[in-house]
N, C-alpha and C positions, 0 to 999 in steps of 0.2 A: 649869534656868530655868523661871520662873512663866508662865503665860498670861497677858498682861494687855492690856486692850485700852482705846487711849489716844481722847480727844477734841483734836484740835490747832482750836485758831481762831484764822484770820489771813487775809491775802489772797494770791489767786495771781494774781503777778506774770509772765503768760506768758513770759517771756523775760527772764532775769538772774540765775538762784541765787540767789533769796532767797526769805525765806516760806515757803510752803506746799510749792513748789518743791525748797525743801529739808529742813524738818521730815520731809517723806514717806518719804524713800528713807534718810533716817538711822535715822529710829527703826523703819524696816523691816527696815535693815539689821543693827538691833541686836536684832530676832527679836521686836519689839512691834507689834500687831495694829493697827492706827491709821485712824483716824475723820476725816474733815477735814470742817468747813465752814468755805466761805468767807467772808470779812467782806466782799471786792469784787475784783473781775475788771478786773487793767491790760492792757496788751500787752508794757508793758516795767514795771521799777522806775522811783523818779522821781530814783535821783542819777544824773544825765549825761545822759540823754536828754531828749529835747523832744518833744513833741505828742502822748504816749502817751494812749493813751484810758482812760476809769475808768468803771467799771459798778459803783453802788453797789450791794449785795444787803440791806440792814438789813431792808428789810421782808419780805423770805423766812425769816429768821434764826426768827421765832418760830414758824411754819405746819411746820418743819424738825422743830425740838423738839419739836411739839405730835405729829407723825406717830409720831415715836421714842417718845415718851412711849404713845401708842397701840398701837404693838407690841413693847414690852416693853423697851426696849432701853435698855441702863445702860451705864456706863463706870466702870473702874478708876482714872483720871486724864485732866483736863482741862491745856491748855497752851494757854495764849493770848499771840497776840504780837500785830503789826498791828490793829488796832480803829480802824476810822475815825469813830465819831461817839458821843459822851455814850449816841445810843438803845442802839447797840449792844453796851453797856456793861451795860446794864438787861438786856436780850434774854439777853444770855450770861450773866449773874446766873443768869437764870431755869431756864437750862438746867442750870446744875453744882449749882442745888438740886434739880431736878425729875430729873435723870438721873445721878445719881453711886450709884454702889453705895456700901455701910457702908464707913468709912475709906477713900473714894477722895482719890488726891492731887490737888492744886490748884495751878498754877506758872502765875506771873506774869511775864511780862517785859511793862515796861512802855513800847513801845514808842512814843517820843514826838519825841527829839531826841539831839545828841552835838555835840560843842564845844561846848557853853554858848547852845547855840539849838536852840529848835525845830525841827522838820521844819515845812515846808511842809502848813497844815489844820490844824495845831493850836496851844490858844492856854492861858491859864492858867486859864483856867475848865474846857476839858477835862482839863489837868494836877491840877485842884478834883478832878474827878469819878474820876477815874483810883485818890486817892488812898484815897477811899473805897469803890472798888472792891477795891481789895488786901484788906480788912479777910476776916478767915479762913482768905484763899491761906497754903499751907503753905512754900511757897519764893515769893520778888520775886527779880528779876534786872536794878534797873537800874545804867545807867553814870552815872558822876558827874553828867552834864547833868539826864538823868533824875530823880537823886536829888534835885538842888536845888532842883529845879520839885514836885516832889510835898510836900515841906519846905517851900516857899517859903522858901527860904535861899537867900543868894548861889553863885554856883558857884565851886568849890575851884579851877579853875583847873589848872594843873603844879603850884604852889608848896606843899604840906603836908606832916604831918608824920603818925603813925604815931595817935596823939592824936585827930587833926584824922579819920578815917575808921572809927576806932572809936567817935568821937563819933558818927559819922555812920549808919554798920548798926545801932547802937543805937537811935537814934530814926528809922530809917527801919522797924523791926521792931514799933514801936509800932503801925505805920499797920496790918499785914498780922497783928501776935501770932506770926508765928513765924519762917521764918529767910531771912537775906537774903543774896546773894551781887552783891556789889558789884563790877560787871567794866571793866576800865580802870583801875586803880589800879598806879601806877609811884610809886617813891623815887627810881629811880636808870635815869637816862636811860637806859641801856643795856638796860630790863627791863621788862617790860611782864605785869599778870598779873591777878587778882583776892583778894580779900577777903571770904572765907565767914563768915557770922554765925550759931553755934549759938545759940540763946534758951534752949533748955534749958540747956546748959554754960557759958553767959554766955561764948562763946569764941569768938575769932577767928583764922579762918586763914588764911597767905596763902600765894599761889603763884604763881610767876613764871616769866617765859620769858624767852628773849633777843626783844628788841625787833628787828621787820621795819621798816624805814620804808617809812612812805608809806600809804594810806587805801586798802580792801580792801573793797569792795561785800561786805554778805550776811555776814558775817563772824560777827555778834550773832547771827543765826539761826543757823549754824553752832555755835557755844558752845550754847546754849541746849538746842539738839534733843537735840543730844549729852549735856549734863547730863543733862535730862530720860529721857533714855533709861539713860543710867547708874544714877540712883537706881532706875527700873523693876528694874534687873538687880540688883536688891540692895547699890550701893553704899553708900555712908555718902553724908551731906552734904561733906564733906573730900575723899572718893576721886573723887567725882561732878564735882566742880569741876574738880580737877587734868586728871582725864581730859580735859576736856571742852576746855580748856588748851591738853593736848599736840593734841588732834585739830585744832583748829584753826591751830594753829603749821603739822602738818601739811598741812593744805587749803593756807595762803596758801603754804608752799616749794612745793609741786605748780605752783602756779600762776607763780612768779617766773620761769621760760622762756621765758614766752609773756607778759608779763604788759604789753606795751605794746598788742597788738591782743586780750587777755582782761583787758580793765579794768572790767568787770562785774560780775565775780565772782570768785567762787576756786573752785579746781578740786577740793571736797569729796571727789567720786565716787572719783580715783584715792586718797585717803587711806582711804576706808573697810575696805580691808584690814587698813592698822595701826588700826583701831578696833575691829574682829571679833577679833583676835588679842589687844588686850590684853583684852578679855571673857574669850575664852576663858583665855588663862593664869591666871585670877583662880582 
């Protein structure tokens, strides 16, 4: 295994496995050195809860980089999830030019909305800005909601076809030039999985799970970090995905026990064994 030491940017949401939260202890787990700043400080997430408090931090963001920048300090790859405002879209520009080492990686999730709407704070003009943010990220990771808004295209909805999503990685690769992994993608109710876009092999791959019902706080950060940490360990763009798949299938079964008083989140932590373990058999 390589040394390599990652930048995550996103927020920590004190309380609910998601975000920062969980980026941390995954990609730590998975034996990668890992940097956090954060974008803003809640006490909880905002699905289900009520009156959680929010501490914007954008204007620390560049005084952050400018110190780093000052004592030398570079990163191997940057990973951004959560971004609450256009400025700090600019700020984190600034950083992954000013602090990336020669061929450091760049990964996008473009964290915005899911079912065919936004999150709550953001609107189409950040969705604007979002999109040409991507431009040079080496991997984007969003879900079909995501994707329509960055497009400005209708959203797919359940109803498409095989056609209908390779249309879609294609001109969403445009936006970033290189490769996209399109997560949420089901043919067949019973399935549920993603759609990886090589740009160099003009290829698409897919990979599915048995479908969990029912809606899983944290779940996109889970997938994500895990990716992210994959490719670190030398995956492919194809093995990085899958993995990342299986890990999360495993979190939300950890969590179905308990899953009426742990509707929060998913129970990552007890899965990260079966994630060390398929590392190591690799």
């Amino acid at each position: 295994m390589h040394d390599h030491k990652i930048l995550t940017i996103q927020d920590v949401s004190c309380y609910g496995q998601c975000s920062l939260t969980v980026a941390l202890p995954i990609l730590s787990a998975m034996g990668i050195e890992t940097a956090i700043l954060p974008s803003a400080v809640l006490s909880t997430h905002t699905g289900g809860f009520t009156g959680y408090t929010f501490r914007d931090l954008t204007e620390d963001i560049p005084s952050i980089g400018a110190h780093w920048r000052k004592e030398g300090i570079t990163f191997d790859a940057f990973y951004t999830g959560y971004v609450g405002s256009k400025k700090q879209l600019s700020y984190i520009r600034d950083i992954v030019n000013n602090n990336a080492k020669e061929d450091s990686l760049f990964v996008v999730d473009p964290v915005m909305g899911d079912n065919g709407k936004l999150y709550v704070g953001f609107d189409e003009s950040f969705a604007a800005e979002m999109a040409s943010f991507l431009k040079g990220a080496d991997v984007i990771l969003p879900n079909l909601t995501e994707a329509s808004y960055l497009l400005r295209e209708p959203y797919l909805g359940t109803e498409y076809e095989k056609k209908d999503i390779e249309r879609l990685v294609r001109r969403l690769s445009e936006l970033n030039g290189g490769a996209v992994v399109l997560t949420g993608v089901s043919f067949d109710p019973e399935k549920l999985g993603v759609a990886a876009y090589d740009k160099d092999k003009d290829t698409v791959h897919y990979y599915f799970e048995k479908r969990i019902q029912g809606s899983f706080h944290g779940t996109g950060d889970v997938y994500a970090s895990s990716f992210v940490g994959g490719l670190l360990n030398g995956l492919t763009l194809e093995e990085a995905a899958d993995l990342a798949v299986d890990f999360t299938v495993k979190a939300i079964q950890a969590t179905l026990p308990d899953r009426e008083e742990h509707w929060y989140g998913v129970k990552f932590e007890q899965a990260i064994p079966f994630l060390v373990e398929r590392l190591a058999d690799r």
